[in-house]
N, C-alpha and C positions, 0 to 999 in steps of 0.2 A: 128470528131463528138464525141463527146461527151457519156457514156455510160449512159442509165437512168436506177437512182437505183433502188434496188432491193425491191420487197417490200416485206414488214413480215408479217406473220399472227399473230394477236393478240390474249394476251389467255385473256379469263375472267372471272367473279369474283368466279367462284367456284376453274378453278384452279389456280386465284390469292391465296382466302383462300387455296388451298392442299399445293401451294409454301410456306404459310409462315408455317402453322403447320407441314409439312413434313422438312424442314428447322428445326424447334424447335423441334418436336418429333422422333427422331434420336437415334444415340447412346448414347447419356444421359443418357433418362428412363430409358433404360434397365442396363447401367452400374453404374450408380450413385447411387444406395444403397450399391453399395459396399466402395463407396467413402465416402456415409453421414453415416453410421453404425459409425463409432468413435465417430460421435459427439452427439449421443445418440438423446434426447430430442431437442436438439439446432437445429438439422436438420428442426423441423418443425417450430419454429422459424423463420429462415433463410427462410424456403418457405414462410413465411407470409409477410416477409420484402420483397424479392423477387416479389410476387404475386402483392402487391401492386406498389413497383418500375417499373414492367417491364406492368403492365398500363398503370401505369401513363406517362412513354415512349412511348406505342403504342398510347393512344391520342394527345401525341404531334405530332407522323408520322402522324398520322389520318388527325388532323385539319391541319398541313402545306400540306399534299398531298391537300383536298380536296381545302384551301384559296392558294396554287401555284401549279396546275398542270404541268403549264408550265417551271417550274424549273427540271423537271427532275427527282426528286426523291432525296434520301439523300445528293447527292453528291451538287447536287444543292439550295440544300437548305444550307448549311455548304458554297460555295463559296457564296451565296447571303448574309448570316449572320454573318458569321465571317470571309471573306477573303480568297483569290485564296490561300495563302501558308497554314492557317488553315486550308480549305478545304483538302489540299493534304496531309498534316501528318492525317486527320482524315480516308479520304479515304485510305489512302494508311496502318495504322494500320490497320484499316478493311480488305484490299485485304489478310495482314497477319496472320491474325485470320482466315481466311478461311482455308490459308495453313495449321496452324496448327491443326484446326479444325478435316482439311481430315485425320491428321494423326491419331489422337484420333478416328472420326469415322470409319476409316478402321483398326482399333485394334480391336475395338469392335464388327467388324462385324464380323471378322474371328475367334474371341476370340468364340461365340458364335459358329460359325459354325462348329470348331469343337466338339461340342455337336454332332453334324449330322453327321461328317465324321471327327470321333477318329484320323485317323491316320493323318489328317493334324495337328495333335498336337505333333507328335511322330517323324515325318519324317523332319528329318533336310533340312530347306529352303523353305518347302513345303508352310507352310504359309503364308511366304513372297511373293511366287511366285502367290498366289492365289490372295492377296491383290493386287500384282502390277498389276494382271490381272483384276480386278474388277474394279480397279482407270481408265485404258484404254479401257475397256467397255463402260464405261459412259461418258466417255470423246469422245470414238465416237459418241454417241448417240447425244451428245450436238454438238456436230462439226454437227447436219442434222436439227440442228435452235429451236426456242422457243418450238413451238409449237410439237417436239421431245421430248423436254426437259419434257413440262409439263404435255405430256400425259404418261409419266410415271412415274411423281409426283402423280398422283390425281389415278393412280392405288394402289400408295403403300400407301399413305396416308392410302386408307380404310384398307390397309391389317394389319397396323401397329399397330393400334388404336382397331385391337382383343384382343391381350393378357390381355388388360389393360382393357378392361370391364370383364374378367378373376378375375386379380386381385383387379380391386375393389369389385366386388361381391363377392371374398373371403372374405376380408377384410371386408367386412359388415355384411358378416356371421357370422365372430367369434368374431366380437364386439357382435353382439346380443345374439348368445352362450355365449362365455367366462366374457362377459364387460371387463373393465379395467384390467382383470388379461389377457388378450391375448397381453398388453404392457407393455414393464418395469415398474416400479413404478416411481411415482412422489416422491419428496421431496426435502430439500433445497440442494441448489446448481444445481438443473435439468436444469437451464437456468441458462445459463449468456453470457455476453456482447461477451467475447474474444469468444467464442463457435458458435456464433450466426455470428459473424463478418467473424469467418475463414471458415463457409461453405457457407456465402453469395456469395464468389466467387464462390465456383462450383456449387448452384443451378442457377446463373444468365447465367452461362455455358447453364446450359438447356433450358433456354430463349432466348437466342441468335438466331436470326434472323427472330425477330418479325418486324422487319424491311424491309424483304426481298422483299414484295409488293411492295414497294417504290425505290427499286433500277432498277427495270428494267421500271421504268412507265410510259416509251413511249413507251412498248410492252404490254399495257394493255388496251383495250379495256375502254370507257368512265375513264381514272382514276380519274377525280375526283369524282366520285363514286363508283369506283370499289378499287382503292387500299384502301382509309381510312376505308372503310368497311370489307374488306378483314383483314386488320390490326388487328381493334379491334376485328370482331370476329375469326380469327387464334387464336389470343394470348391471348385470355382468355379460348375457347377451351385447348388448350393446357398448360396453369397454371393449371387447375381444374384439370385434367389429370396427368399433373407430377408429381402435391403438393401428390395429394390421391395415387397415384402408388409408388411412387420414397420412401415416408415413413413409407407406408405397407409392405413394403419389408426390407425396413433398421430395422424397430423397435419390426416387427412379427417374424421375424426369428433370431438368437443367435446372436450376434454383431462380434464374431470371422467366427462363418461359414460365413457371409455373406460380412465383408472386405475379405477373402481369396479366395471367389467364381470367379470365371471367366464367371458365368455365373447366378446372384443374382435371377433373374425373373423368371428365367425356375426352380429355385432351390425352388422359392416358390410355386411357382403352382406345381409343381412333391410333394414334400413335402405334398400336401390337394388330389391331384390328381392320383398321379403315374406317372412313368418316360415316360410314352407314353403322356402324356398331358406336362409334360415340355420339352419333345422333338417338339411340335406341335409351344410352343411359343419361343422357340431356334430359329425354322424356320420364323416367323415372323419376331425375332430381328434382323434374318439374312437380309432382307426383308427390316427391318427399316430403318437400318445402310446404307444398301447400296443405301436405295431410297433417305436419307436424303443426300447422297454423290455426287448423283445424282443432287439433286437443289444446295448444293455448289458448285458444278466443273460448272453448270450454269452460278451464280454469281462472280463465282471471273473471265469468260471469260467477262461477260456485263459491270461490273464498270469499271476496265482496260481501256475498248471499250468508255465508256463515258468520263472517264479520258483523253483519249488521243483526243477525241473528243473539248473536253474545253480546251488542250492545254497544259495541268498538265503533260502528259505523252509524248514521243516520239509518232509518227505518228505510228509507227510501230504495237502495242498496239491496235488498231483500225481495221486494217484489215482482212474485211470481204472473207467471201466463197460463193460461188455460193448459198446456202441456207439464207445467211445471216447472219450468226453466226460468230461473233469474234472468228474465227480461230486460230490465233494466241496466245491470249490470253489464250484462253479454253489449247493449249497444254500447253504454260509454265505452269498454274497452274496445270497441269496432272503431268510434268516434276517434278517442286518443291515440289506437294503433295507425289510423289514416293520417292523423297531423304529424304523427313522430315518422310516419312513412313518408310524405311530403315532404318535411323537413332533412332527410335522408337521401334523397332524392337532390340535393342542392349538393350533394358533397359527390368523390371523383375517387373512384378507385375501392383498391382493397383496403385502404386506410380510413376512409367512413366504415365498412363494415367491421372493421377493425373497434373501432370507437362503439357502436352500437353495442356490441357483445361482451364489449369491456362491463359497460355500466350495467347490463343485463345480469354480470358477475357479481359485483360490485354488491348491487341492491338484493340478488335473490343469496349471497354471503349473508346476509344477515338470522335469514330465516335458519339456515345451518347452523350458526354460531349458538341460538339460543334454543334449538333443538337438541344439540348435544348438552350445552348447560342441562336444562331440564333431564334430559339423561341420568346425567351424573346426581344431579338431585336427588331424581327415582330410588336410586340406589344407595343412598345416602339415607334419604328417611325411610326407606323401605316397601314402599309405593312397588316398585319393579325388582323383581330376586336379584339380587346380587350374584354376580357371575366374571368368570377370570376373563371371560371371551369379550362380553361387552364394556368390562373395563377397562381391555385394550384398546377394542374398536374405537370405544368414545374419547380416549386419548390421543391416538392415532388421529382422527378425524379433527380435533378440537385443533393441532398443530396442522394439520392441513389447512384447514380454514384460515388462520392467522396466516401462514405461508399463503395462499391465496389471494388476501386482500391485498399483500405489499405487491404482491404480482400483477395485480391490474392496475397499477397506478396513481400517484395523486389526482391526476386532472379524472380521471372512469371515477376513483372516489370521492373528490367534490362535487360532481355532477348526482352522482348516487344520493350525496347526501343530502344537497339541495332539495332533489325531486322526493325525497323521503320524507323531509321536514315541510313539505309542502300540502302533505294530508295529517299533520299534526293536530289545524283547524279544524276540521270534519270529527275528528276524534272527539275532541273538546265540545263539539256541537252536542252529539251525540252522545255525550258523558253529563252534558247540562239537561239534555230532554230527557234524560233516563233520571236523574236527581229530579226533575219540575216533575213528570210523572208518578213516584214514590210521595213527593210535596204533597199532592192535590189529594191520591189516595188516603194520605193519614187526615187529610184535613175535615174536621168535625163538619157534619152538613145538615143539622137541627141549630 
């Protein structure tokens, strides 16, 4: 007899939007002025190039979620548009940007926490051991299925998204005190290209997983109206949020204190406030980071699950728990997120986190590139109505992405590639037991 499966409760569209802006609003915000402070003026540049990019991306998820729900979500729209092998180097960079992702978000959580508890900064190991215990926190909470997952998403969503009406009320306040003299000055050379180009990669960082509605979108209640709407409004929620935070902080405060901060956010609110109000938003970032860790250790257990499901992946990949949660999957990425957090852990500064979230770009660029490809396809063979709006978008976006990758770097893009070519194997595995099983079938058994 045969087992009947399992069934999953679906989340919908509020905590589809908390997945995707709690996915994007992570440890970014809060650490990313320490990152955009060098590039002075260019930083906000870069979020305008960004701002519009990672639109005009989320309307291309939008309109494929809402004209093919039945493709599954990113993964399936990448094998329907560009092919089962482009499909799996897109997914499978993706699966790897999450790894690294977790490693950058669990720096920044603890980075932050010790704010709250000194001595985890002082005590050799101490914060390592906190991290790897946070990473396995959540990793159980996902191993007890979606609707685990998401209900403590859509708690820390709202927790997260305090500080930062904090900081932008500060920031409004001492434009209307100060004007123009509360930011550096303007004059030539305040903008340019190469400036503008090398922080596109880390604010796109902060964008990163405006997509996240669309990966899991046969655990989503009606999705063709609950992800494309989730999408667009996550992801512009959370650009209006980053842009006005992430630059309040880089260009309000001294360009040297705030590249050397371990903790830029809380440094600014304490600074207008006193150290008991940036202790308050320490604890939210704590809060942020780990909720946003929270929907990746999610997603890199669900695509795997779909992956192996269309055959890209070994079988193995795929196997479910009595809740229903790719099990398997959810630990290796616990597994892989703790050695690359390890590993992470050996480097000194805002320039390992630097590196981290480069290649996180780097490898989840891929999954965008061949997302709008397929796009553009749709609408080429007729698959998806042809329209003046998403033929902008998808051009728009397709040039963002190419501006993008040059922006993170050769060494974020050798690393990326490396680690991308490194599940090429598994593919192959998985592409021969799927040929030997069709084999055995046809073969005559009289």
């Amino acid at each position: 007899m045969t087992e009947a499966p399992i069934a999953r409760r679906r989340i919908g569209f509020w905590m589809a939007t908390a997945l995707v802006v709690g996915n994007i609003i992570g440890s970014a915000i809060f650490m990313l002025p320490a990152s955009l402070a060098p590039f002075g003026w260019n930083a906000v540049s870069a979020w305008l190039v960004t701002l519009v990019g990672a639109l005009c991306l989320a309307w291309v998820f939008a309109v494929l979620s809402g004209a093919l729900p039945e493709a599954g979500g990113s993964f399936g729209f990448m094998q329907r548009g560009v092919g089962a092998e482009a499909a799996f180097i897109g997914a499978w960079g993706y699966v790897v940007s999450i790894w690294a992702a977790n490693a950058a978000i669990t720096m920044a959580g603890v980075s932050y926490l010790t704010r709250l508890v000194p001595w985890l900064g002082t005590t050799p190991g101490a914060s390592v051991g906190v991290a790897l215990a946070v990473i396995w926190t959540l990793a159980w909470v996902n191993l007890h299925g979606l609707h685990a997952a998401g209900g403590v998403q859509s708690v820390t969503t709202v927790i997260k998204l305090l500080p930062f009406v904090g900081v932008i009320g500060l920031a409004v306040w001492r434009l209307g005190t100060d004007g123009m003299a509360a930011l550096p000055p303007l004059g030539d050379g305040t903008f340019t290209l190469a400036g503008t180009t090398g922080a596109v990669g880390l604010t796109l960082y902060a964008m990163t997983g405006l997509e996240s509605a669309t990966v899991p979108a046969d655990a989503v209640e009606r999705p063709e109206r609950n992800v494309p709407r989730a999408t667009m409004v996550g992801t512009a929620l959370s650009a209006v949020v980053s842009l006005v935070a992430t630059c309040a902080v880089a260009l309000m405060l001294p360009a040297a204190a705030v590249t050397s901060s371990s903790a830029p956010t809380s440094d600014f609110i304490a600074a207008a406030f006193g150290g008991g109000a940036g202790v308050v938003v320490a604890a939210c970032a704590v809060v942020s980071a780990f909720g946003c860790l929270n929907g990746w250790l999610l997603l890199s257990g669900e695509l795997p699950a779909a992956m192996a499901k269309a055959g890209t992946l070994p079988a193995w990949f795929g196997r479910v728990n009595a809740h229903g949660a790719p099990s398997r999957s959810i630990l290796l990425g616990a597994v892989i997120s703790s050695v690359l957090t390890l590993l992470a852990a050996t480097k000194v500064g805002i320039a390992a986190y630097n590196f981290a979230i480069l290649i996180a770009t780097a490898t989840n660029l891929l999954l965008y590139l061949f997302c709008v490809l397929a796009a553009l396809r749709f609408m080429w063979d007729g698959r998806v109505r042809r329209s003046a709006a998403l033929g902008v978008a998808s051009a728009l976006a397709l040039m963002f992405v190419v501006w993008a990758f040059h922006g993170a770097g050769w060494e974020a893009l050798a690393w990326g590639a490396a680690l991308t070519a490194a599940g090429w194997p598994l593919h192959r595995l998985a592409r021969r037991a799927a040929a030997g099983a069709v084999t055995s079938d046809a073969a005559p058994t009289g």
